[in-house]
C-alpha positions as CSV (number, residue, x, y, z in Angstrom):
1,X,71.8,93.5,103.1
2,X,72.0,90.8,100.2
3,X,71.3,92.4,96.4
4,X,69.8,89.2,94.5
5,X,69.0,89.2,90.6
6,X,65.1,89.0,92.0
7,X,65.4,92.6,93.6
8,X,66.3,93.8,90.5
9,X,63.3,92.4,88.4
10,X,61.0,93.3,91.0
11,X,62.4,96.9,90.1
12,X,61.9,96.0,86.5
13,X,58.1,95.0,87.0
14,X,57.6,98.1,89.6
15,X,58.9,100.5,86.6
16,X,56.6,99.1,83.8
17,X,54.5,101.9,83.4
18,X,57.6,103.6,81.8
19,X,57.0,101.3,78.7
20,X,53.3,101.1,78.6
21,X,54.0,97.3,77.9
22,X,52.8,94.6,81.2
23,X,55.7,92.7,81.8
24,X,55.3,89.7,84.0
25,X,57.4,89.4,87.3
26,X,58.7,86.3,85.8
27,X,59.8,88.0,82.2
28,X,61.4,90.6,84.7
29,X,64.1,88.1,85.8
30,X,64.5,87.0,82.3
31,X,65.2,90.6,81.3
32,X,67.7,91.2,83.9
33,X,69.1,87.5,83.0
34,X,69.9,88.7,79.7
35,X,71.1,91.8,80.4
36,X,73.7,90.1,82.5
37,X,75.3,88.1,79.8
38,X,72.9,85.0,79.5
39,X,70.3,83.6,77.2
40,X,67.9,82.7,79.7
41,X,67.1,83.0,84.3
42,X,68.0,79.2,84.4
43,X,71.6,79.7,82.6
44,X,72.2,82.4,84.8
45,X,71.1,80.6,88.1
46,X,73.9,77.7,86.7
47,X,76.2,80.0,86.8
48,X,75.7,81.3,90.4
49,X,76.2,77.9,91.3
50,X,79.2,77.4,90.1
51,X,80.5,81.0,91.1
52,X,80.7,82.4,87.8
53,X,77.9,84.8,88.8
54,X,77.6,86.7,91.9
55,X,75.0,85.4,94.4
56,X,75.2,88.9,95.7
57,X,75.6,92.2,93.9
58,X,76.5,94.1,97.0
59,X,80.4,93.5,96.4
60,X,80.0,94.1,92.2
61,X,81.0,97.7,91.5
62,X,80.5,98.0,87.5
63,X,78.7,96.3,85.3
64,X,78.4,96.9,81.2
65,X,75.2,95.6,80.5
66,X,74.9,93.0,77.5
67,X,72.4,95.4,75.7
68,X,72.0,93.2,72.6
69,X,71.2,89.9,74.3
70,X,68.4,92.2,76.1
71,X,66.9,93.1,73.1
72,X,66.7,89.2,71.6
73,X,65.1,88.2,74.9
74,X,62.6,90.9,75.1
75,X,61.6,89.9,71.3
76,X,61.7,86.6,72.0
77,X,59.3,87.0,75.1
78,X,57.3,89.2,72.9
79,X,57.7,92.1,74.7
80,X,57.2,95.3,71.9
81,X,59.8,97.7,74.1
82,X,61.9,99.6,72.0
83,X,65.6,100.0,72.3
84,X,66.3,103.0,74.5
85,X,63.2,102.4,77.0
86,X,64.4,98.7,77.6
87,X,67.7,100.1,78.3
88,X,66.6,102.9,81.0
89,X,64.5,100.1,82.7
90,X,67.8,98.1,83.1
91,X,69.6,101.4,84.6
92,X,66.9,102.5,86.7
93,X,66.6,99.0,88.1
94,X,70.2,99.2,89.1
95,X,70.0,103.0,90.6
96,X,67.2,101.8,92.8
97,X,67.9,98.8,94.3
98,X,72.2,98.7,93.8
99,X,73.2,102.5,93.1
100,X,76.4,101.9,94.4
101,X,76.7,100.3,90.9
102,X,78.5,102.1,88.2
103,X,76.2,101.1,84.6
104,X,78.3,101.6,81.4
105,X,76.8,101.0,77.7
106,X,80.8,100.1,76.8
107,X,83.7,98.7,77.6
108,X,85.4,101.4,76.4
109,X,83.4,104.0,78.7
110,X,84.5,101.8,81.7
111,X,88.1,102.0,80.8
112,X,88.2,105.8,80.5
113,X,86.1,105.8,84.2
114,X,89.1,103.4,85.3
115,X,91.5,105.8,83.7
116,X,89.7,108.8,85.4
117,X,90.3,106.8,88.6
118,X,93.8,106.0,88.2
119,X,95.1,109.6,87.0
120,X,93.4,111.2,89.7
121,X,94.7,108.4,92.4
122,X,98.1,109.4,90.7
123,X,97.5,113.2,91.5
124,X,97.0,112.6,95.4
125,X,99.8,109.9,95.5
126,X,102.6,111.0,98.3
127,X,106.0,110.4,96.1
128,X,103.9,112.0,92.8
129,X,103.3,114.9,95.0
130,X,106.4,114.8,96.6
131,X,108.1,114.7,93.1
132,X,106.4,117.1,91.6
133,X,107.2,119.6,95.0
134,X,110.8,119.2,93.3
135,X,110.0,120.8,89.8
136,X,109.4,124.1,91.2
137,X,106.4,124.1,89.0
138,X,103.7,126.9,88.0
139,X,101.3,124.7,87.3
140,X,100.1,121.4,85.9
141,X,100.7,121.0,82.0
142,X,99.6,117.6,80.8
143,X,98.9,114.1,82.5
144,X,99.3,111.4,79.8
145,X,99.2,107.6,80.4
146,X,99.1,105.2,78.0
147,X,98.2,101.5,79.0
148,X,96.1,98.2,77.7
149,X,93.3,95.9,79.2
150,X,90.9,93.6,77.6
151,X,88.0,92.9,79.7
152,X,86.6,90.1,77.3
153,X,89.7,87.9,77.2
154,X,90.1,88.0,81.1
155,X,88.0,84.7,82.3
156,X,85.4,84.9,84.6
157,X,86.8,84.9,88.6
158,X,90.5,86.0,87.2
159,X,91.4,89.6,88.2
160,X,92.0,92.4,85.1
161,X,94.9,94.3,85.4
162,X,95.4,97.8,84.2
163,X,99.5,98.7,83.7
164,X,100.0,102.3,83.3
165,X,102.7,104.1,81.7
166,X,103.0,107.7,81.4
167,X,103.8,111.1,83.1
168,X,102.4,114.2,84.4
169,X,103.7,117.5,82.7
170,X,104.2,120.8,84.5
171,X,105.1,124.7,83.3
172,X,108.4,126.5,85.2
173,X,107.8,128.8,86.8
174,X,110.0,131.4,85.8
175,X,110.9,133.4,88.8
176,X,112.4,129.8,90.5
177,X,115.2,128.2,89.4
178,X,114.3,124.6,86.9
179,X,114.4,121.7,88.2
180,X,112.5,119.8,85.9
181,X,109.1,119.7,84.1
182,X,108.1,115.9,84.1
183,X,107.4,112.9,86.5
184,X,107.9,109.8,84.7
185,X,105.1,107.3,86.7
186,X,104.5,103.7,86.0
187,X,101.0,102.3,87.9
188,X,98.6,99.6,88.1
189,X,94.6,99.2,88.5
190,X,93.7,96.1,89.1
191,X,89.8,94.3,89.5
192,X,87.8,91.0,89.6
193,X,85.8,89.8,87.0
194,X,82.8,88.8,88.9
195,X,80.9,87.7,86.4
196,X,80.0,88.0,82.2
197,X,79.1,92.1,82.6
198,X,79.9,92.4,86.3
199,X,83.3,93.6,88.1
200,X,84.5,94.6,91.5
201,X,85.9,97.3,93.0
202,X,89.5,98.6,91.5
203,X,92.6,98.4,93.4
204,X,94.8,101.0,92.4
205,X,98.2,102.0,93.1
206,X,101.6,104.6,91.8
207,X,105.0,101.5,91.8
208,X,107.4,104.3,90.6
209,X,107.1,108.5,90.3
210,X,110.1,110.0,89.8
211,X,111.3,113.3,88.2
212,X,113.3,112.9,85.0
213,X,116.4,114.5,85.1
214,X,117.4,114.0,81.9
215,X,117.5,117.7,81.2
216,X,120.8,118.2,83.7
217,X,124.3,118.6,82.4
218,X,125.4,115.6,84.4
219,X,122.6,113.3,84.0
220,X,123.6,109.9,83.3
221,X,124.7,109.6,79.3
222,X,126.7,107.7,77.1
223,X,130.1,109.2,76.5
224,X,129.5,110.4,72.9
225,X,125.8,111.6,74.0
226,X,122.2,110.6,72.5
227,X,122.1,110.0,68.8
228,X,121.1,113.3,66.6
229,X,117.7,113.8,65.7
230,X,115.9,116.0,63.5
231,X,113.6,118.7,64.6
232,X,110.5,116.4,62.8
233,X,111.3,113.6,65.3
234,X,111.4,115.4,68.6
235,X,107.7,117.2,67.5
236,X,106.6,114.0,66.6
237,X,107.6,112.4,69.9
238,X,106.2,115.3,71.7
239,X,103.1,115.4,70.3
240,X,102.3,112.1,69.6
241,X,102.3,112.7,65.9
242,X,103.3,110.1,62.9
243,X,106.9,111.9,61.6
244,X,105.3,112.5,58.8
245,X,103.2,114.7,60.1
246,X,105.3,116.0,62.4
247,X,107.1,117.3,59.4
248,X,104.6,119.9,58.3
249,X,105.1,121.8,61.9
250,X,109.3,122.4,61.6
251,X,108.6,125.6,60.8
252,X,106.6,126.7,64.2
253,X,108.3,130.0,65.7
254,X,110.2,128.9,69.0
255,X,110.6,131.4,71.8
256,X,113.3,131.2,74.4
257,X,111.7,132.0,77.3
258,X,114.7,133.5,79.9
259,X,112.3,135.4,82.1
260,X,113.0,138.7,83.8
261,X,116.8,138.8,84.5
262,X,117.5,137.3,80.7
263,X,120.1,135.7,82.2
264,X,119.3,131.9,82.6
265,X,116.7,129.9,80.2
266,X,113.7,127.9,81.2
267,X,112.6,126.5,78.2
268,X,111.5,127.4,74.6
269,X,107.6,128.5,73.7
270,X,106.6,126.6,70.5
271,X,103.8,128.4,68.6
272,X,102.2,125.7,66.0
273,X,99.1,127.6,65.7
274,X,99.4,129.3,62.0
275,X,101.1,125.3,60.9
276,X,99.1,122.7,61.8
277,X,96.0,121.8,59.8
278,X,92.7,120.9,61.5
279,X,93.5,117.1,61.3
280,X,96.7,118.1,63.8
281,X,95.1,120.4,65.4
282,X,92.7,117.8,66.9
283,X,95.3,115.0,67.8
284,X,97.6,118.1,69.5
285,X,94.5,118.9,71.8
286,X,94.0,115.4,72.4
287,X,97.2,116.0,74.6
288,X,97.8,119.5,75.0
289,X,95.5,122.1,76.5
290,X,97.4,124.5,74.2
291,X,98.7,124.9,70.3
292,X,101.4,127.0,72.1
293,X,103.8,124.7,73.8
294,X,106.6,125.5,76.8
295,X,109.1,122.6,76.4
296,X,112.2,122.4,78.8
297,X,115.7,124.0,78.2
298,X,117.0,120.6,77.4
299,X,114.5,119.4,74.6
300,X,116.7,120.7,71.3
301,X,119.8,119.6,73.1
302,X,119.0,116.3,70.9
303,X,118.8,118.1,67.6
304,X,121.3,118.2,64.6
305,X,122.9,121.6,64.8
306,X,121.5,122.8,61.3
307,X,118.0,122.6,62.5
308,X,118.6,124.7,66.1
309,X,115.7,126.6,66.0
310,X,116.6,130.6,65.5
């Protein structure tokens, strides 16, 4: 059944009483109006017309309400609502007559909900899974992505697209032989701009998971082997730190960890816990579940001898 802008201000008018402030079924629509992008019902109604607007919000899946436009209308209809109960009439419009809609105050909170999507999309994905199967992990460590979108400069009917980058981390486990600890991914979320504040459905989808090898004696390297880099650089790269900052951590104990037999390694244990100050601390955990990280047994192999952690 067809969602229309006029079910929505009839929820608008139904829910007055939540404001203690009459609003007319006709200052309804031009709430709802404005909290869809435009400055008035008859702008809005253009726009439907010339498919800039949906006609029907039974295929729109999020919308990010244009809260300060909503607040100049209801001033400018003399409506005395205050900020926060105009906004809840605007949600609870949406949860009763479309609650298949997804409401966010920001742009920003929609792209972490995309991100949410994407990661855990990623997570049930056959060749992530079936990459992952071949770490012989213990365990999920990190899932990082890293990726860029910018709703406002896609035009209205054009589809937003959402390229991911990133990986997803795992410990060894210790009584298996390694095989690996990450899976490099690269995806894509895609949706339509359906209107100013209103989107579709995503599309989502994994184009390459595969386990970096790197680690391995015979990966693929250049005859004289990667450059030499200093302890400071591989933290910083690891913990998505500026180098300088990365600089004050050098002196983290590293453990070898070379579990029960002692006779092969599986990594290292870094312990930044008693180094890193409270502004570190903070960006670390914006990554890491833990200031005590396992890395792989290849991640000094980089390192200028001198610094080769003792």
């Amino acid at each position: 059944m067809p969602i229309s802008i006029s079910d929505l201000a009839h929820s608008v008018r139904s829910n007055r009483t939540a404001v203690a402030t009459s609003i007319s079924l006709g200052h309804a629509h031009q709430l709802m109006a404005a909290a869809l992008g435009h400055k008035s019902l008859a702008a809005y109604q253009a726009s439907q017309r010339t498919s800039h607007e949906p006609v029907d919000f039974s295929e729109v899946r999020y919308v990010v309400p244009d809260y300060e436009l909503l607040e100049q209308r209801a001033q400018a209809l003399g409506l005395a609502i205050a900020s926060s109960p105009l906004q809840e009439l605007i949600h609870i419009a949406f949860q009763e007559r479309a609650p298949h809609i997804n409401i966010h105050a920001h742009y920003e909170d929609l792209e972490i909900a995309l991100r949410t999507q994407f990661e855990e999309m990623a997570m049930e994905d056959s060749d992530v899974v079936s990459e992952m199967a071949n770490t012989n992990h213990a365990g999920i460590d990190e899932v990082y992505f890293d990726y860029e979108v910018d709703f406002d400069q896609t035009p209205i009917g054009d589809t937003v697209e959402m390229c991911f980058t990133g990986h997803i981390s795992v410990s060894a486990d210790l009584d298996r032989p390694y095989a690996g600890h990450m899976v490099r991914i690269v995806g894509h979320l895609t949706l339509d701009r359906l209107g100013i504040c209103c989107f579709s459905e995503e599309d989502a989808f994994v184009s390459e998971a595969r386990l970096d090898r790197n680690w391995s004696d015979d990966a693929d390297e250049d005859e004289e082997g990667p450059l030499p880099r200093s302890k400071a650089e591989l933290y910083a790269d690891l913990l998505h730190l500026e180098l300088h900052e990365a600089q004050t951590l050098v002196d983290a104990p590293v453990a070898q960890l070379d579990g029960s037999s002692g006779d092969m390694s599986y990594g290292f244990i870094i312990d930044f816990t008693e180094h890193a100050s409270p502004e570190i601390v903070e960006k670390i955990l914006l990554h890491h579940d833990s200031l005590c990280i396992e890395v792989w047994p290849g991640f000094f192999e980089s390192m200028r001898d001198e610094e080769w952690p003792h």
